[in-house]
NUSE-594180 format. One line per field, with one value per atom (N, C-alpha, C, O): residue number from 1; residue in one letter; x negated, y negated, z. Coordinates in pm, 1 decimal, padded with zeros to 6 digits. Layout:
// NUSE-594180
num = c(NUM,...)
residu = c(A,...)
x = c(X,...)
y = c(Y,...)
z = c(Z,...)
This chain:
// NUSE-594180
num = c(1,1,1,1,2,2,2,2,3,3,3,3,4,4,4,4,5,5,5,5,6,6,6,6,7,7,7,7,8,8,8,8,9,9,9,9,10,10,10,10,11,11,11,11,12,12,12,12,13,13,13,13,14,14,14,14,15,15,15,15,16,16,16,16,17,17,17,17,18,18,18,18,19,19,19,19,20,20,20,20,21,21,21,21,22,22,22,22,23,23,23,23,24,24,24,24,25,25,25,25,26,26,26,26,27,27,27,27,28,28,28,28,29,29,29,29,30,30,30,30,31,31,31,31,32,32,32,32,33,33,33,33,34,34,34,34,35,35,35,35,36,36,36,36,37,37,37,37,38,38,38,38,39,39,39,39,40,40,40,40,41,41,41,41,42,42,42,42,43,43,43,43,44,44,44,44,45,45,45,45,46,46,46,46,47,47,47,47,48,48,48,48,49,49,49,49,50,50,50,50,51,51,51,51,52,52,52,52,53,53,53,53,54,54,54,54,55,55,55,55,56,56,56,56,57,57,57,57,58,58,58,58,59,59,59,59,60,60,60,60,61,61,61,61,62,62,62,62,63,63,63,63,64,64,64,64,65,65,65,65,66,66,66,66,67,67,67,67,68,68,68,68,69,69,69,69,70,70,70,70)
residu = c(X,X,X,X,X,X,X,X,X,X,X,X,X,X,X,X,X,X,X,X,X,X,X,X,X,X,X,X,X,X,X,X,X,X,X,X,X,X,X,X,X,X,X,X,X,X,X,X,X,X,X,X,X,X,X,X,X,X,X,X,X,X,X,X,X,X,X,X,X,X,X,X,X,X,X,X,X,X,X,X,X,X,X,X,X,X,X,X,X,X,X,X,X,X,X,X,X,X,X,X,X,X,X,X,X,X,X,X,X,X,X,X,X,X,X,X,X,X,X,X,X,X,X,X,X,X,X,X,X,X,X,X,X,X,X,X,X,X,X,X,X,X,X,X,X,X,X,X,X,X,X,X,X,X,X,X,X,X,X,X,X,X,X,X,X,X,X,X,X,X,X,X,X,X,X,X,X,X,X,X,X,X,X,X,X,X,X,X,X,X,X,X,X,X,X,X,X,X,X,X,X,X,X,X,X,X,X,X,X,X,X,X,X,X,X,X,X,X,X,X,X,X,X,X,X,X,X,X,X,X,X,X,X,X,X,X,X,X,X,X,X,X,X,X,X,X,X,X,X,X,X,X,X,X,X,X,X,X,X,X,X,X,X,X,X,X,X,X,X,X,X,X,X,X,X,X,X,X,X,X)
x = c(-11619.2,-11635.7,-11529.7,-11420.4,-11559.5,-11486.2,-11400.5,-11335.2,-11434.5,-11389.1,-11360.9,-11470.0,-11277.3,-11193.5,-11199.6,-11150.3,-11247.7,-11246.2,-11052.7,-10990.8,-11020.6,-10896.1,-10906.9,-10949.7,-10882.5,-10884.8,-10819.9,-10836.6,-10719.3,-10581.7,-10633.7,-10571.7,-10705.7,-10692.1,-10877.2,-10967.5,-10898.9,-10990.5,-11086.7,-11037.4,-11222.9,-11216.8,-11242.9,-11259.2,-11245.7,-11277.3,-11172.6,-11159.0,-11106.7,-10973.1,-11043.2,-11117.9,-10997.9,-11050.5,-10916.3,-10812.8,-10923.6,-10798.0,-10757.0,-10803.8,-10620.1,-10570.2,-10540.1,-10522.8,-10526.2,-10507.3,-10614.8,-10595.2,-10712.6,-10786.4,-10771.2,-10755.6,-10785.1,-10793.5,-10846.0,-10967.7,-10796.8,-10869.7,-10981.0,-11061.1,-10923.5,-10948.4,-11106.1,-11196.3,-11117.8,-11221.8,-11348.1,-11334.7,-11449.7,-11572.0,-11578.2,-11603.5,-11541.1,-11566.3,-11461.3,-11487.5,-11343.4,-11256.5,-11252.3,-11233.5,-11273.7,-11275.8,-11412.6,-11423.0,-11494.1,-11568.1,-11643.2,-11745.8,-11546.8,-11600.1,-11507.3,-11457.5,-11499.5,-11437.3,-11563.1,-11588.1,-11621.8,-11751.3,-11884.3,-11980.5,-11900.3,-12003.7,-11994.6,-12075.8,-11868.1,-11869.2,-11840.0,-11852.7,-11807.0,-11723.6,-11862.3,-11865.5,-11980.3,-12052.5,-12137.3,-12191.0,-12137.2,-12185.8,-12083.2,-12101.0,-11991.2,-11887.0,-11888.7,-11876.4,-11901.1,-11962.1,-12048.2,-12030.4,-12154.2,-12276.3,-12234.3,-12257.3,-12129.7,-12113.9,-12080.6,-12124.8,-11970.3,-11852.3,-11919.8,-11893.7,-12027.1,-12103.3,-12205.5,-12216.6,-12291.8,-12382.4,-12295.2,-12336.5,-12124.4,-12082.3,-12023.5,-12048.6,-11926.9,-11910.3,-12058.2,-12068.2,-12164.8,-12256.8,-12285.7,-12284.6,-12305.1,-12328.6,-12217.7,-12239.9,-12066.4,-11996.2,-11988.5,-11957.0,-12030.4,-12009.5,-12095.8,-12084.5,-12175.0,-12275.4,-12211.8,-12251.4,-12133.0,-12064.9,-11963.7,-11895.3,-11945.6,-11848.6,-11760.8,-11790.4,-11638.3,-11592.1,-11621.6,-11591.8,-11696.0,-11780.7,-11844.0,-11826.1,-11947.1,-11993.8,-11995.0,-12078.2,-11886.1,-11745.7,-11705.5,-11701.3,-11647.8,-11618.3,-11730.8,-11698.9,-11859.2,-11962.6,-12042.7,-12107.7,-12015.5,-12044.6,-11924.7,-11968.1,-11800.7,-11696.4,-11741.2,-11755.2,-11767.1,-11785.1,-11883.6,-11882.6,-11982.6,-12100.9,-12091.2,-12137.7,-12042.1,-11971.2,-11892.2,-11926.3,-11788.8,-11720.0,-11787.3,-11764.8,-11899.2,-11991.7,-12079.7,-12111.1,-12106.2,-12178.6,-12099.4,-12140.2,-11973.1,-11889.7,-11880.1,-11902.3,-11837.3,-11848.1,-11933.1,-11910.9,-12045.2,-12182.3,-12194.1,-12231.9,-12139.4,-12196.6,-12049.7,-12069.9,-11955.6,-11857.8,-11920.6,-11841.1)
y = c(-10283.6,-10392.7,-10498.8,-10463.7,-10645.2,-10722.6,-10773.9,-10875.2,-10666.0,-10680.4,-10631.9,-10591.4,-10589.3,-10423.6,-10478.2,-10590.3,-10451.6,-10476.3,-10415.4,-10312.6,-10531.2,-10486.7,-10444.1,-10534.2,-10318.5,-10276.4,-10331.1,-10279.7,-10465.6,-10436.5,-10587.6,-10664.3,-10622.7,-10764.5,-10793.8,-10712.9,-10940.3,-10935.0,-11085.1,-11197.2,-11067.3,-11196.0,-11322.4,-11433.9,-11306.5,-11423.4,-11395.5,-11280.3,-11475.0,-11467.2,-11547.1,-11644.4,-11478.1,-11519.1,-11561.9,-11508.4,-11676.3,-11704.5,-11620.7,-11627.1,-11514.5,-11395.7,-11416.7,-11321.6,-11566.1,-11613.9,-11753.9,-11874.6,-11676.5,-11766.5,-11785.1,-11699.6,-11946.4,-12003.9,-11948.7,-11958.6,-11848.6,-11763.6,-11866.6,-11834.9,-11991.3,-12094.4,-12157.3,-12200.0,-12157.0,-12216.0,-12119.5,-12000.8,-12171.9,-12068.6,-11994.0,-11875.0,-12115.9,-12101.7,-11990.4,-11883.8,-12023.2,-11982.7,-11781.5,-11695.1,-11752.8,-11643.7,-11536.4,-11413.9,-11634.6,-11545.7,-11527.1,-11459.5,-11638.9,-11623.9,-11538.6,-11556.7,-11433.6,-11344.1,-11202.5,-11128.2,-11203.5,-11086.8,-11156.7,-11081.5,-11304.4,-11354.4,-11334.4,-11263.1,-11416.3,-11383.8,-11272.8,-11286.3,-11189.1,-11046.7,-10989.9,-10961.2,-10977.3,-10928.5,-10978.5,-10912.7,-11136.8,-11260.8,-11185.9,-11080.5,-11241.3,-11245.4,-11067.7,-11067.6,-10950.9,-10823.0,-10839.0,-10845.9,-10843.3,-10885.4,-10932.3,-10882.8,-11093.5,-11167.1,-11141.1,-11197.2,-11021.1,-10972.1,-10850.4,-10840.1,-10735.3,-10684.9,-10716.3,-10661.4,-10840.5,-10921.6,-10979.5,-10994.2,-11013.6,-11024.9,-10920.3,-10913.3,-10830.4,-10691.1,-10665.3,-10650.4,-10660.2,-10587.6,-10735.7,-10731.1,-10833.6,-10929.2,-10885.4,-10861.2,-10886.8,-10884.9,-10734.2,-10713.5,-10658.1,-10490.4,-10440.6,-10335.8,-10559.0,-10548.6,-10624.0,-10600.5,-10698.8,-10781.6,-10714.3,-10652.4,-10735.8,-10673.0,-10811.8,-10931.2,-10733.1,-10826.0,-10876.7,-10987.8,-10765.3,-10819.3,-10965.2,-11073.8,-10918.2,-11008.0,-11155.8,-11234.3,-11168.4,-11305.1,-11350.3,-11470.9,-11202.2,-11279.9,-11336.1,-11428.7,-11290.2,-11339.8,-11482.9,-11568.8,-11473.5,-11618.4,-11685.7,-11793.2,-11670.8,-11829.2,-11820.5,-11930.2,-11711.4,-11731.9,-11839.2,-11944.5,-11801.1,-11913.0,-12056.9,-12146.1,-12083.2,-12199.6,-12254.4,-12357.3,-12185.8,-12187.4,-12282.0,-12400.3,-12175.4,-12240.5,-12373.0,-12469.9,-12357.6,-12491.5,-12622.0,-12736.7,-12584.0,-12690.6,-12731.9,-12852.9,-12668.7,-12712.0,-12724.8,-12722.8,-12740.9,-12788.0,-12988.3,-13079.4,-12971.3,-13099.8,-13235.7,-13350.1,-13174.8,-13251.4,-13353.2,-13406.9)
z = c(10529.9,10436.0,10461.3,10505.7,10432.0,10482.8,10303.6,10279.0,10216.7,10107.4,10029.6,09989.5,09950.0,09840.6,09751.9,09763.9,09634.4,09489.2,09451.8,09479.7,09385.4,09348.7,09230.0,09157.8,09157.7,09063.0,08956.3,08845.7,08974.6,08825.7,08826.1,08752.4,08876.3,08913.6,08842.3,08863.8,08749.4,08675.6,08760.1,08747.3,08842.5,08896.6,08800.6,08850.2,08694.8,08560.0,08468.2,08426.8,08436.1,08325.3,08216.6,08226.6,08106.1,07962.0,07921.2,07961.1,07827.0,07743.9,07609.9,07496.2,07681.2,07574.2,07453.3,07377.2,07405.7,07291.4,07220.8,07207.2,07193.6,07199.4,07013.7,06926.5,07005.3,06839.3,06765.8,06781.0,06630.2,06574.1,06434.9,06347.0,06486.1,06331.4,06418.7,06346.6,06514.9,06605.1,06630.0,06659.5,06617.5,06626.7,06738.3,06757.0,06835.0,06992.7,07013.5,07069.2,06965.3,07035.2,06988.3,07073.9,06845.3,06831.5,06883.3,06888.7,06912.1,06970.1,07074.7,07082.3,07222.6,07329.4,07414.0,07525.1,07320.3,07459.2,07463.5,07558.4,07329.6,07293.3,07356.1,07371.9,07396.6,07420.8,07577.7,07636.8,07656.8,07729.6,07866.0,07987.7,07800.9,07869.6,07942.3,08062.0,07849.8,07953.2,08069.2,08158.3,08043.8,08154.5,08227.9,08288.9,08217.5,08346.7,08427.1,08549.6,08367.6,08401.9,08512.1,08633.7,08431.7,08564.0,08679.4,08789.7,08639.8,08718.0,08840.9,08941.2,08833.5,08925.2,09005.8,09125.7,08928.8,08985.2,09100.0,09209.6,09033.8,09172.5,09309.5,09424.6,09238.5,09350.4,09456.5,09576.8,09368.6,09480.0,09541.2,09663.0,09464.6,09556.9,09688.2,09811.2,09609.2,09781.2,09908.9,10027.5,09815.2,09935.5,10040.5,10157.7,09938.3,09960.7,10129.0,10192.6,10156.7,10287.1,10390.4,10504.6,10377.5,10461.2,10479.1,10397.6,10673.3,10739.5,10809.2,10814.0,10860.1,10949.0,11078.4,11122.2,11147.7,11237.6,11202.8,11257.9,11060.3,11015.7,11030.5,11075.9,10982.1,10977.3,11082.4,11107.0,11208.6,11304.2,11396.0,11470.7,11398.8,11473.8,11403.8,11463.4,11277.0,11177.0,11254.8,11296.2,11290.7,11314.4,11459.9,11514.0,11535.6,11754.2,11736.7,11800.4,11632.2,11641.6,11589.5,11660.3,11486.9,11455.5,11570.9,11629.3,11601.9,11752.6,11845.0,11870.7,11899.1,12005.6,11947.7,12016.7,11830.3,11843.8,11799.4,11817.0,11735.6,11775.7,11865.4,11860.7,12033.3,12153.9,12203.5,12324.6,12177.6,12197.1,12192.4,12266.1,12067.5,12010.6,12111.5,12152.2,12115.3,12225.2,12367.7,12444.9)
C-alpha cells in the first residue's frame, strides 16, 4: 500500500470548542461526525488499492510525455 491509516491522527478536525449559545455550533459535531466517518472510510478504501508501484509508473509516464511534448 502506498498508504497507512494513522491511527492517533483524525483526517477531519472538528472545532473542540464549539459555541454552546449557537445552534450551529452545539450541534455540528453529532451532525457531522458521521459524514466525515463515511468520509474517511471511502477514502482508506480508494487509497487501500493503490501501490507504489502504482505512483511510480503514474510519474515514468507523466515523465515520458513531458519529454514528448519538448
Amino acid at each position: 500500500q502506498a498508504v497507512n491509516v494513522v491511527q492517533d491522527k483524525e483526517l477531519f478536525g472538528i472545532h473542540d470548542n464549539p459555541n454552546p449559545a449557537c445552534p450551529v455550533g452545539r450541534n455540528i459535531q453529532d451532525a457531522i461526525e458521521p459524514i466525515f466517518s463515511i468520509a474517511e472510510l471511502a477514502l482508506e478504501k480508494a487509497l487501500g488499492v493503490v501501490t507504489i508501484e502504482d505512483i511510480v509508473k503514474d510519474i515514468l509516464e507523466k515523465e515520458e510525455l513531458d519529454k514528448r511534448s519538448f
